[in-house]
C-alpha positions in Angstrom: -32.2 119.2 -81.9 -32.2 115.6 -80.2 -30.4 117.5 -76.9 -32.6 120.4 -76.9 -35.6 117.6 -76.5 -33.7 115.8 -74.1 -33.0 119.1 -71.9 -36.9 120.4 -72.1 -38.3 117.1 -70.7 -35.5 116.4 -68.2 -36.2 120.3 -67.2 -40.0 119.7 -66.9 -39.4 116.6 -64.9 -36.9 118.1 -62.4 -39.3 120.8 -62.2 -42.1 118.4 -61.3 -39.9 116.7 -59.4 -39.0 120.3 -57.4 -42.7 120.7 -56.9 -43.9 117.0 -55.3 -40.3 117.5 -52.9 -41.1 120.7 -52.0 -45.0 119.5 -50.9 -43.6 116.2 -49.2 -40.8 118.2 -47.0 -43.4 120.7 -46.2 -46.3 117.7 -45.1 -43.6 116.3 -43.3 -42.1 119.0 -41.3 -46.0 119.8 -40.4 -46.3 116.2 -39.4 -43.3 116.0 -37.2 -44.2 119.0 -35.0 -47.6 117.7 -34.0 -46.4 114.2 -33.6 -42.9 116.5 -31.7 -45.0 118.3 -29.6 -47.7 115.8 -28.5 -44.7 113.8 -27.0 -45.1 111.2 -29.3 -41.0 111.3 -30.6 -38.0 112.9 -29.3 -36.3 111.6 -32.9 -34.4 114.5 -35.0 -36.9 115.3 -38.2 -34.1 113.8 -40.4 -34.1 110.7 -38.4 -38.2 110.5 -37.7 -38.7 111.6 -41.3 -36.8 108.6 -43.0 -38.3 106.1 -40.8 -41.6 107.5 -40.3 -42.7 109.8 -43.5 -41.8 107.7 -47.0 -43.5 109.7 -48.9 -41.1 112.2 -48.3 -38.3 109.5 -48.8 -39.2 108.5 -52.1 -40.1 112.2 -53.5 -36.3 113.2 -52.6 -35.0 110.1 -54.7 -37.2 111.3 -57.4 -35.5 115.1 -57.0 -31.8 113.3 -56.8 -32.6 111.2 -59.7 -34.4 114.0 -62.2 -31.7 117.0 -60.7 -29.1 114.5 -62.0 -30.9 113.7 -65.3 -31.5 117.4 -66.0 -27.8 118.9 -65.2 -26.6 115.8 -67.6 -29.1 117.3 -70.5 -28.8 120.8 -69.9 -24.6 120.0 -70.1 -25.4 118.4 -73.6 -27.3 121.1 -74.6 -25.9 124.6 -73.5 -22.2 123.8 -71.9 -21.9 127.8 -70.9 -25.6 127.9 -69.7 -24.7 125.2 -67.4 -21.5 126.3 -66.1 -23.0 129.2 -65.0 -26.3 126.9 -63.7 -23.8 125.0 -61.5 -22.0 127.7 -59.9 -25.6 129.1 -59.0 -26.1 126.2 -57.4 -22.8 125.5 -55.9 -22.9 128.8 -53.9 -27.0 128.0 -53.0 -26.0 124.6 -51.5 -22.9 125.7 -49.7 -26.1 128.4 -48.1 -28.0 125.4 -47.3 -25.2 123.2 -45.9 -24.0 125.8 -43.3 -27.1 127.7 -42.7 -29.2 127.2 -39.6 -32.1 125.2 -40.3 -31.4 121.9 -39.8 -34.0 120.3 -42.5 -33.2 122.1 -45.3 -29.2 120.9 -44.4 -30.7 117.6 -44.4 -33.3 117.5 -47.2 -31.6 120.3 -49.6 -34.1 121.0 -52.5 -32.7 123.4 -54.5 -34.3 125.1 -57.3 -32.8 127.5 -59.3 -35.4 128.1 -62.4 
């Protein structure tokens, strides 16, 4: 009972955590091409992004930090549910890390839910 409570909250978290990444990388990457292409930085969006956008910054700790919380609870709770969450997610990050666009290789939000 006491890690079926842990996993539902850590799940709702992550999944608010998802959510605020998701709008942050998006605000950014919008951000970045008007300051980009009024000449204003010829910075990659990863570097330009940590130094420039910290909103952005702080809403991918968040992710790390609730992802990590909620693959520790869901473990606890369901160990075959899991296994199968994490090779899900294996194969959608090894998409991310070799795929073409260089902010999602660089700010990977992955959200399998």
């Amino acid at each position: 009972m006491a890690a079926e409570i842990r996993y539902n909250d850590a799940k709702k978290n992550f999944e608010m955590a998802v959510s605020q990444a998701e709008k942050q990388l998006s605000s950014a990457t919008d951000t970045y091409k008007k300051v980009k292409d009024g000449g204003m930085t010829d910075e990659s969006f990863q570097n330009w992004a940590t130094q420039n956008y910290p909103p952005l910054v702080v809403a991918m700790a968040q992710y790390s930090a609730c992802e990590a919380a909620y693959k520790a609870a869901y473990q606890q709770y369901d160990e075959a549910g899991y296994q199968e969450y994490q090779n899900k997610w294996n194969d959608e990050f090894q998409k991310l890390q070799y795929g073409d666009d260089e902010v999602k290789k660089n700010f990977k939000i992955i959200n399998l839910q």
